[in-house]
N, C-alpha and C positions, 0 to 999 in steps of 0.2 A: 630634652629627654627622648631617648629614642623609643619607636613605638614597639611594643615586642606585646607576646600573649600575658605574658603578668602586667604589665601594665594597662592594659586594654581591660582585663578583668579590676583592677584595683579602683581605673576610674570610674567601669562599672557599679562597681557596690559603693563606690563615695556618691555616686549617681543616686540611686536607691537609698541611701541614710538620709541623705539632703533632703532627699524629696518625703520621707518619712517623717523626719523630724519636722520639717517646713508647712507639711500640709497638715499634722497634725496639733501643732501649736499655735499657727496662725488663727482657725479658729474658736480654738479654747479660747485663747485673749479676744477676740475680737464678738465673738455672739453670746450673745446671754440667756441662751437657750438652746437644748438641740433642736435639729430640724423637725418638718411633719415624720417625713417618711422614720428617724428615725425612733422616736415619739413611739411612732405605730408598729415598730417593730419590738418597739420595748412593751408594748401593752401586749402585744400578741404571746411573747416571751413571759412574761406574766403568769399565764395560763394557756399551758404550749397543747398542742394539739394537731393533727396529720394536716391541717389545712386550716384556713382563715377566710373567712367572706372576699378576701380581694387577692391574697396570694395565696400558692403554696409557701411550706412549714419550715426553709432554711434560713430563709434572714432571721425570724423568729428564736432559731436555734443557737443561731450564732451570739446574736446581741446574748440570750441567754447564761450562755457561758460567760462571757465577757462580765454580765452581771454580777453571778455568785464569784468572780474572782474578783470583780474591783466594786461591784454595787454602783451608788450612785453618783460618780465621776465621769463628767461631761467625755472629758480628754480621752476616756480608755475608748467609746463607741466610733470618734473620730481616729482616735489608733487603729482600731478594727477596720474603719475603713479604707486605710492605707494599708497595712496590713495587705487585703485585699488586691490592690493595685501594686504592689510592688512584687508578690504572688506571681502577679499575671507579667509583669514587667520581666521579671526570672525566668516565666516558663518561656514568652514572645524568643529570649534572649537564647533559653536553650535549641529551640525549634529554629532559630537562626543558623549555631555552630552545624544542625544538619545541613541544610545548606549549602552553607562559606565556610571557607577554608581562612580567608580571613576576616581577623575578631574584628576587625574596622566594622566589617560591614555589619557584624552582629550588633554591634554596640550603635551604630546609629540607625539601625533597626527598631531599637526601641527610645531612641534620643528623639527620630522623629513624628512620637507619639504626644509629647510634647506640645504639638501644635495641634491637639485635638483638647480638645476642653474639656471632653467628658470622663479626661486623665489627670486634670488638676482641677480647675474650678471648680465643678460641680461634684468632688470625690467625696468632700465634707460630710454630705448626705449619706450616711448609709444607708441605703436601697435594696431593695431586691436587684435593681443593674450592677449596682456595686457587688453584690453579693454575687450575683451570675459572674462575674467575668474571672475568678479563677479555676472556677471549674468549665467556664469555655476554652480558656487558652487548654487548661489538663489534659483535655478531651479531645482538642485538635492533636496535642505533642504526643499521646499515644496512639492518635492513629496514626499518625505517620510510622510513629516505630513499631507500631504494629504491620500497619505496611513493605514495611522496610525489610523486619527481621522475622514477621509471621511467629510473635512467641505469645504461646497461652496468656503469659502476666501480661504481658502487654494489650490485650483484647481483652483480659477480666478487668483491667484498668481502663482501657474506652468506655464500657460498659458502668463503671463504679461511677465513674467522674458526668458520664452522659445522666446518669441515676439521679445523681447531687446537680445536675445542671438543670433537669428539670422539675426538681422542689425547690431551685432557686426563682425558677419562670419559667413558665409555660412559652416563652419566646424562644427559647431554647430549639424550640420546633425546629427552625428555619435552619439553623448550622446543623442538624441532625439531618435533614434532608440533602443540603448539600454532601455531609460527609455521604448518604446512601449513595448520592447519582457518585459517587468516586469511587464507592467500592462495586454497584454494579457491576460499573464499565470496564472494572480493573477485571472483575470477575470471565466479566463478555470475552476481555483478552488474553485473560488464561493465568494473568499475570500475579493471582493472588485466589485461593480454593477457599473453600466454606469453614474454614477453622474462626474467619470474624465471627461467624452466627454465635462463636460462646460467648461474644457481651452480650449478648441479649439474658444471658442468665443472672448476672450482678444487677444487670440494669431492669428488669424487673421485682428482681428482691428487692431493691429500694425504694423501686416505685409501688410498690404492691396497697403496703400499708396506708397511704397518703390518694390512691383509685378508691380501695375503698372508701378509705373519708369522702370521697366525693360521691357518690353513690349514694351514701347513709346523707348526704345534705346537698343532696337536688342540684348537684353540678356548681353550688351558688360562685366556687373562684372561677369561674368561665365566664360565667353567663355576664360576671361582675366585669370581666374583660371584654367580652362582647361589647356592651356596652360602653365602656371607653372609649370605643373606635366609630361610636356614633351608627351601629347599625339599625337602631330604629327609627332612624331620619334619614331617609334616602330619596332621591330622586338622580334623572341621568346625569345632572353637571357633576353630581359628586364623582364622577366614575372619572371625570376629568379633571375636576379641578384638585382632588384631596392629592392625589398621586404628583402632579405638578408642585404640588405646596410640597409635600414630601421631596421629590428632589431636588427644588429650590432650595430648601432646607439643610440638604445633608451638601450638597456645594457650602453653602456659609459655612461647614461645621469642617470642611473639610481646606476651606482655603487657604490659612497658616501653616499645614501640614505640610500641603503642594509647594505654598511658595517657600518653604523652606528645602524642602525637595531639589527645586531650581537652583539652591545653590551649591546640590552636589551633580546637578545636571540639568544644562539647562536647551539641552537638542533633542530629548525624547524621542529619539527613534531607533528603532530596533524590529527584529524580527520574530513573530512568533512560531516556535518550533512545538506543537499542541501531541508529537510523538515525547515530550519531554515530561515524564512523570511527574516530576516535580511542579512543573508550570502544572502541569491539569491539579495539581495535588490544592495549591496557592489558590487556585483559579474558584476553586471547589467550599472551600473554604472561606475567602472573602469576598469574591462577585456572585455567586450561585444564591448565598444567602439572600443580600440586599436584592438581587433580581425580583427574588421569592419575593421579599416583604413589599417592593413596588405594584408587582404583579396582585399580589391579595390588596393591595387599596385601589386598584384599574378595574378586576375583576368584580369586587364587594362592593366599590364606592368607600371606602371606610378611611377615618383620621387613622395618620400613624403617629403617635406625640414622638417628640424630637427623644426627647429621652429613653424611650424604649432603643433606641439604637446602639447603645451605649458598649457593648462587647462586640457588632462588629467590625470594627476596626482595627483590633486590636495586634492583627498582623499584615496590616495594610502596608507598614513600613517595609518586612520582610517581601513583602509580592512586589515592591516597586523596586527595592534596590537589588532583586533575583533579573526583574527582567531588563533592567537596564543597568546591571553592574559593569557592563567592559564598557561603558561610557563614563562611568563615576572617573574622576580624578581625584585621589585620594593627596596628591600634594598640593590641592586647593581646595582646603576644609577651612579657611580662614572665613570665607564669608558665612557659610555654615554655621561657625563656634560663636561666631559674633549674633546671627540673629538666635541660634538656641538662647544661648546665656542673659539675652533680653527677651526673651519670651517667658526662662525659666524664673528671671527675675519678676518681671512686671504680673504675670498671673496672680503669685501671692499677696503682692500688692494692692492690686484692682481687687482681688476677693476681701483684703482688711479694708478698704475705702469704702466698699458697697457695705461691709458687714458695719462700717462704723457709722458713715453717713446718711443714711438710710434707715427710717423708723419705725417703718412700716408692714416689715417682715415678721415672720412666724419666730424668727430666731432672736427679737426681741420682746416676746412674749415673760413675763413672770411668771417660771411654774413653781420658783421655791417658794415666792410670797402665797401664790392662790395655796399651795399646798397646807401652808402654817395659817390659812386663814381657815382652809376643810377642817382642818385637826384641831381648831378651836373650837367653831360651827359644831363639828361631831359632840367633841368632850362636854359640850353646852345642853347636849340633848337629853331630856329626862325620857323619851319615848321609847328609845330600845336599848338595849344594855349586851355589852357587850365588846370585846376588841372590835376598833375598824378594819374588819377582812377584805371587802369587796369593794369596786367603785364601777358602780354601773352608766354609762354613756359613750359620747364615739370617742375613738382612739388619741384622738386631738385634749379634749377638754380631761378627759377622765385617764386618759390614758397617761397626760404630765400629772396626775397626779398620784398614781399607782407608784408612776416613777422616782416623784420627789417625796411622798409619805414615810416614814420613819414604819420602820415593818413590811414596808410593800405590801400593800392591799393589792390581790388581785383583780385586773380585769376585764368586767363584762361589757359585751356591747351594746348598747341602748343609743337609738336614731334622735331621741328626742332631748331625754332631760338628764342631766346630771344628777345618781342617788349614790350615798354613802350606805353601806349595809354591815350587817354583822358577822359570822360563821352562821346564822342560823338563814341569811337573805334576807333579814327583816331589816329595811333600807327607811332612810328617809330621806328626802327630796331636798337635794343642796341649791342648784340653779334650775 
């Protein structure tokens, strides 16, 4: 078959079905439970609101929809989360064609994402990471063609998508930063005027609503992040040792990527020409970030959990075969197609093994049985009367059962004990 642009597009989107269908089946069949995170998105979805004790209000949003259209069907929040990634897979792919002229290079642009795991293995989960990564990819592809073509939409579109990226996660920060130091610089050069300043107008409208909520509740999804990273435990080794862990970390998460890399080029050398828009553009957007994030655990001492990393990568592929495309050789993709195709295979694999073998996980939990065992417990009770509306506890125990409940009871969060209540909150104490 000879390679031509219809072609290259066709295997494209058989790429993206595969990986749709594959990653969203694999664990319907195989876990007997959603995960925490998405658990907790569906409780927060419950009884939606500008913010939540540990994230902003998009994943919340999303799972929400998903809800009142499918309710409670394991398989639609695992669709959602592919969904998600093949989003971001489209946009990586679009932001590629700016680029290269040829679709080769776009298309293993995103083939060799592949070998990042936080693109299949772990996508099950829908996350707030899961949830940020298509409005990071959105948010880089309009700046550039903001950049590019300086058009109004295209900057009320940086701005829309930066809005939605950070009610996905407040991590978001760090690709917002790097896009600034690009458009300063570009500014510094003359080579781009003050017309960007109008995302700032989208991009506060949508953040407006969700500052206040935080304001009205004591900053609590901050503080609750702060906290993640281990700031009330410091002393000087953290300053050295969390940061080291960090990019010991992100090498393992990066290594199958590389070594597959190696098989469209295996002399990496080349020149850097930093007069070349496009490098500074790449440059800005996938090293400026992580810089940032190594820099804030050197600076603070602070954990960064591997998983928070999870969108910046995701045009890792595009920055490596930009700056060493005239070494690729494109009629020695055999070794290439040979380790994608067992990476692309064994990933969903090793995820049904771990999900089968393994008994010890969150995602073998029983939340229809605990569920039919509340709704017994409740209808037993002569104390308070009324439908079961409420389920008050954390987002884990109470929260699978809002989800698996017949009516969905909203809800609430309680640190301690698990209570069933009524429309009126007159609760009585389950576990």
């Amino acid at each position: 078959m000879a390679i031509n642009k219809n072609n290259i597009l066709n295997l494209f989107y058989i790429f993206l079905t595969i990986h749709l269908i594959v990653w969203t089946a694999i664990p319907t069949l195989t876990n007997n439970n959603l995960p925490l995170d998405t658990i907790e998105a569906l409780a927060w979805g419950s009884n939606l609101d500008w913010g939540f004790n540990k994230h902003p209000p998009m994943s919340a949003f999303l799972v929400e929809i998903f809800y009142q259209i499918f309710g409670a069907q394991d398989w639609a929040y695992y669709l959602l989360s592919q969904i998600c990634v093949i989003i971001s897979f489209f946009v990586v792919f679009k932001l590629a064609e700016e680029f290269f002229e040829n679709k080769v290079f776009c298309l293993l642009s995103v083939l060799l994402l592949e070998g990042i795991y936080f693109y299949n293995f772990t996508t099950p989960e829908f996350n707030v990471n899961v949830c940020l990564m298509p409005f990071w990819t959105l948010t880089v592809l309009y700046l550039w063609k903001g950049f590019k073509d300086n058009r109004i939409i295209d900057w009320f579109l940086v701005g829309l998508f930066a809005g939605f990226g950070f009610l996905s996660k407040y991590l978001f920060i760090y690709l917002a930063l790097g896009m600034d130091i690009f458009l300063v610089y570009m500014i510094y050069k003359r080579k781009l005027d003050f017309k960007c300043m109008l995302s700032l107008i989208p991009f506060l409208i949508v953040l407006l609503p969700h500052l206040i909520w935080l304001t009205e509740n004591n900053y609590i999804t901050i503080n609750y992040g702060l906290d993640r990273t281990g700031t009330g435990d410091q002393n000087f080794l953290n300053h050295i040792i969390h940061p080291l862990i960090f990019l010991g970390k992100q090498i393992g998460i990066l290594m199958f990527f590389f070594l597959m890399f190696l098989f469209l080029n295996n002399k990496l050398k080349t020149k850097f020409n930093f007069k070349d828009d496009k490098l500074l553009f790449l440059l800005s957007i996938n090293i400026i970030p992580i810089a940032l994030v190594f820099l804030t655990s050197m600076i603070m001492g602070v954990k960064i959990r591997t998983m928070w990393m999870t969108p910046f990568y995701l045009f890792f592929g595009v920055l490596l075969i930009y700056i060493f495309q005239s070494q690729i050789n494109l009629n020695k993709l055999k070794g290439f197609t040979i380790a994608f195709i067992i990476l692309f295979i064994f990933s969903p694999f090793a995820y049904a093994y771990v999900s089968i073998t393994q008994t010890d996980k969150r995602t073998d939990y029983s939340g229809k049985e605990e569920a039919k065992k509340a709704r017994e417990f409740y209808s037993n009770q002569n104390k308070i009367i009324g439908d079961l509306s409420f389920v008050k506890g954390n987002e884990w125990l109470a929260g699978n059962l809002s989800y698996h409940l017949d009516g969905r009871p909203k809800w609430i969060y309680n640190s301690s004990n698990i209570f069933l209540c009524n429309k009126n909150l007159e609760c009585i104490k389950y576990k």
